[in-house]
C-alpha atoms as one frame of an Amber mdcrd trajectory, in Angstrom:
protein
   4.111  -5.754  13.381   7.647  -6.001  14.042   9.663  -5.015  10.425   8.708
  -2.999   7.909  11.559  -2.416   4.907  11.689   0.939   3.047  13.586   0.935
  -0.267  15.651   3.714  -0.898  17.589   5.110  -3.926  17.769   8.797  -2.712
  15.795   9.806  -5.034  13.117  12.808  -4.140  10.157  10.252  -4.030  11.833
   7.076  -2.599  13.052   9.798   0.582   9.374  10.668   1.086   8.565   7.312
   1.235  11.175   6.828   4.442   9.761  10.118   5.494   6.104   8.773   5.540
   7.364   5.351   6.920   8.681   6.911   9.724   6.102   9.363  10.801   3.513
   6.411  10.369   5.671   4.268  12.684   5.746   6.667  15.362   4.329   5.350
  18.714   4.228   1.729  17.736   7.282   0.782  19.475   9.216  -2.457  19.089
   8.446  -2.226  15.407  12.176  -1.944  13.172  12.206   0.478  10.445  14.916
  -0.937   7.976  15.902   1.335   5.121  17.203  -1.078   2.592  19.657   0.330
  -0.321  21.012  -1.246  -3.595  23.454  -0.917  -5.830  25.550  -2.887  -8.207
  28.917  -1.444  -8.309  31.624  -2.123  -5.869  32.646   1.203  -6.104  29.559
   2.892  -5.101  29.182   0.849  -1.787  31.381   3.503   0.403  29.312   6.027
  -0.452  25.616   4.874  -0.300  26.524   3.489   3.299  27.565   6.944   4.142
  24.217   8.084   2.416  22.307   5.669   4.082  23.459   6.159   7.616  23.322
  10.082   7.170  19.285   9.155   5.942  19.053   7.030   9.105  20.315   9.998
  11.511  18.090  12.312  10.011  14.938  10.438  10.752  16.020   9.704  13.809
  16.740  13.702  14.600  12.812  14.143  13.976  10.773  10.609  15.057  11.113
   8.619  17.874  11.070   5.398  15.532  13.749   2.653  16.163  16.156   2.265
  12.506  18.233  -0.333  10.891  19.718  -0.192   7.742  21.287  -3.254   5.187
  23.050  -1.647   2.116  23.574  -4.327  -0.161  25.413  -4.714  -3.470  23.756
  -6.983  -6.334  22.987  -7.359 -10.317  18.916  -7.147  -9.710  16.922  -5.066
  -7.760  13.425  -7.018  -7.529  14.987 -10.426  -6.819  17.589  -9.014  -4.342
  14.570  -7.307  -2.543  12.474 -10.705  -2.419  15.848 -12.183  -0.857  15.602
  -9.938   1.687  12.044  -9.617   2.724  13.045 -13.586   3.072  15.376 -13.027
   5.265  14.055 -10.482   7.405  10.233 -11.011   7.594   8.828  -7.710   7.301
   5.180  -7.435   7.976   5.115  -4.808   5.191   7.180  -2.988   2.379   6.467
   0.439   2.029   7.755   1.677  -1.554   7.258   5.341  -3.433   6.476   5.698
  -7.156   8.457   7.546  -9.672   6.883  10.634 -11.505   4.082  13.104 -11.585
   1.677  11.604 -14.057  -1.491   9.047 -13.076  -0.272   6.579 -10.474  -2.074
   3.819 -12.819   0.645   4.875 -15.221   3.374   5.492 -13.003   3.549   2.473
 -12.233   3.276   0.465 -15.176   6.622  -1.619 -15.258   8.005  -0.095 -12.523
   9.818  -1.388  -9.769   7.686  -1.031  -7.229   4.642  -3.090  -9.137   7.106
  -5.599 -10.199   8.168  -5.990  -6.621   4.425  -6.313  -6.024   3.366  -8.640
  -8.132   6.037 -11.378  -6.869   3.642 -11.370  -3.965   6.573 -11.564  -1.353
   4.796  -9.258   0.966   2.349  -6.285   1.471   3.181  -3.570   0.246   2.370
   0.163   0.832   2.955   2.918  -1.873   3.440   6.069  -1.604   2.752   8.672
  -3.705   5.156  11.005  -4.571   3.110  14.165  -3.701   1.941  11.950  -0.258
   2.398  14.312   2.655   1.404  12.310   6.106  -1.742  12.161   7.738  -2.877
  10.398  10.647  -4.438   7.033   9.304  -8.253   7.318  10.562  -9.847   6.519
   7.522  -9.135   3.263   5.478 -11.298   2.282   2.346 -11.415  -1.625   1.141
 -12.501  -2.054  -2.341 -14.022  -5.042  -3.075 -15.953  -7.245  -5.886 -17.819
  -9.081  -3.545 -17.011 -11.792  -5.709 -16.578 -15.353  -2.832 -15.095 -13.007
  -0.048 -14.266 -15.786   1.951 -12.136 -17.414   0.184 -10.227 -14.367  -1.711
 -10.060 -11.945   0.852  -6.373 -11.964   2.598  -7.780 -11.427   5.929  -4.792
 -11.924   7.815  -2.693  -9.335   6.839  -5.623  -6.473   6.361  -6.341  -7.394
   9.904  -2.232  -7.098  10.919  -2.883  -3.570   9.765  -6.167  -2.474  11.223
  -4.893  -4.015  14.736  -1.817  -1.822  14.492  -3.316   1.682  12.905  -7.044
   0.896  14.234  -8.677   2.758  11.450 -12.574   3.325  10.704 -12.787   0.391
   8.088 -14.945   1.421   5.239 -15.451  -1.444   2.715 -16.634  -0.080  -0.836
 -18.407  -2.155  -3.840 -19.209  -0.436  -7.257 -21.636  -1.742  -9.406 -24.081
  -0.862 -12.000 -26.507  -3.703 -10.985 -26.949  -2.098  -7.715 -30.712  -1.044
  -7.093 -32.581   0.140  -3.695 -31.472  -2.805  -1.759 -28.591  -5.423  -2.808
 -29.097  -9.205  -4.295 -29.457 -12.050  -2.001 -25.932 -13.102  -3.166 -24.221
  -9.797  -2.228 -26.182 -10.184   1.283 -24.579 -13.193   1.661 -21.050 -12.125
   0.728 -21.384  -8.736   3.223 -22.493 -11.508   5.883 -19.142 -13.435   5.413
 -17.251 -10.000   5.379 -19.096  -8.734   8.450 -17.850 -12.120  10.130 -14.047
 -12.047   8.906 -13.857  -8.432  10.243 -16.495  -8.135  13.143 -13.992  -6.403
  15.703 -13.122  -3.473  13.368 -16.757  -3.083  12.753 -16.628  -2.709   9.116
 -19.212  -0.219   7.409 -20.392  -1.437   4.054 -21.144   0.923   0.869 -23.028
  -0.444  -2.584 -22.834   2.057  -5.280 -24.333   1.774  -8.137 -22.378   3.580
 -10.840 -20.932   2.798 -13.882 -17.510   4.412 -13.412 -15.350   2.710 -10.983
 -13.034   5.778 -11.250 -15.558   8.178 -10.919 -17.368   6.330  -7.972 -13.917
   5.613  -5.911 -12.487   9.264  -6.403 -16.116  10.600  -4.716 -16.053   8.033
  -1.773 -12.246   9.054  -1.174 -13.418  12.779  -0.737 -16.279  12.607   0.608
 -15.176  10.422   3.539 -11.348  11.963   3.871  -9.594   8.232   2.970  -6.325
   8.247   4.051  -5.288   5.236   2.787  -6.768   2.805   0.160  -6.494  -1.560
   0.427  -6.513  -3.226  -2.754  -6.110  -7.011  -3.145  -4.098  -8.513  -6.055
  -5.880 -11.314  -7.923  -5.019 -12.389 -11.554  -6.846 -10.105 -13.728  -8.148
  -8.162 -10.882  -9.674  -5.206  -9.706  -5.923  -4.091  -8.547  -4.750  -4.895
 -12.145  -7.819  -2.855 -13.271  -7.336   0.022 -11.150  -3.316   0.494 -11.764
  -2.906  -0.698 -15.530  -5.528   1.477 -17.166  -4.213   3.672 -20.227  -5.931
   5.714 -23.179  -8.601   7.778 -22.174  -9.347   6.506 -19.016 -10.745   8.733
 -16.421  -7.988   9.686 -13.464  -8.450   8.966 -10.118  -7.318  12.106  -8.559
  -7.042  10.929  -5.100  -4.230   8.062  -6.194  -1.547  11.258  -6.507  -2.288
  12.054  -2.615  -3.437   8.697  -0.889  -1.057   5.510  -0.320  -2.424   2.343
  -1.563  -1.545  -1.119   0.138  -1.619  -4.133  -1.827  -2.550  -7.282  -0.177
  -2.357 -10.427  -2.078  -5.107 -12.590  -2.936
């Protein structure tokens, strides 16, 4: 890992997110933390450089983590952000959400899913009630659904050889009985091969609620940060776009989640 870009308005949660990217980026040295700012009036530019340099001293007063920063003026956010990570390569994007409510809701036309569904890069979000912790614990969830073929492995495995994490891969299903299918043996074969040096442990659980079953695994095994992949009409989409009377998943206001594309 060599870049990772943090977007930053100044607002409350986009400021924890620099916070968190900068704790997490302690130790791993060579790795550039650029704090990347936008803004669309000419006007405004004096100011958010001061802003943004005054951001980058601050961090720099507390972690030992090497910062750049690119202030740039422009009429749109999401593709100016895309030009960049072109540009500059990042590894990962770590973005906060706005708000207090559900993250599945938060996020709902928000920046920081638009920016992730363009697929440009990972990218990590933060929480806006976050505070961070050590990543030890890592959960995968996972349909199980041709593995080989859908699972970015690549990037998962950029981040597991940087953080080295206990990898805990997690499938819900109602099917499940004592033992799993001959077809989910298969696909946990295939996943056992694509990950064998992080030595991946492997859950089946057979509920009905997704929500319910994720929120108890989270808990239960102190998860510090969550991996979900983005397909088309995936279990990402299902996780983050659910409305009505949905069940919450609790641990989504405390617990980053990156997104990986399929």
């Amino acid at each position: 890992m060599n870049t990772v870009i943090v977007p930053v308005d100044f607002s409350e949660t986009s400021l924890n997110a620099a916070k968190y990217a900068a704790q997490l980026l302690v130790g791993h040295y060579g790795v550039t933390l650029l704090l990347y700012h936008h803004y669309s009036k000419a006007s405004e530019e004096q100011e958010a450089e001061s802003t943004l340099m005054g951001l980058k001293q601050q961090l720099n007063e507390k972690f030992a983590v090497n910062i750049d920063v690119l202030n740039h003026k422009g009429d749109d956010f999401i593709e100016d952000l895309e030009r960049a990570v072109r540009h500059r390569r990042p590894e990962l994007v770590i973005m906060g959400i706005t708000g207090r409510s559900p993250l599945g809701q938060v996020l709902i036309g928000s920046n920081t899913l638009k920016f992730a569904e363009t697929r440009a890069c990972p990218v990590l979000i933060v929480p806006e009630q976050a505070a961070y912790r050590e990543v030890k614990n890592v959960m995968l969830a996972s349909d199980f659904k041709n593995v080989f073929n859908t699972t970015p492995s690549a990037p998962i495995k950029d981040f597991l050889q940087t953080f080295r994490p206990q990898f805990h891969v997690v499938n819900v299903d109602p099917e499940h009985y004592v033992s799993i299918s001959e077809a989910y043996q298969k696909e946990k074969a295939d996943f056992e091969e694509m990950f064998r040096e992080f030595n991946p442990e492997f859950y089946f659980m057979r509920l009905f609620d997704i929500d319910e079953a994720l929120n108890m695994f989270a808990k239960e095994k102190n998860i510090d940060l969550i991996i979900a992949i983005q397909k088309q009409h995936s279990f990402f989409e299902k996780m983050f776009k659910k409305t009505g009377t949905t069940k919450k998943l609790s641990y989504q206001s405390e617990v980053p989640v990156l997104v990986v594309h399929e």
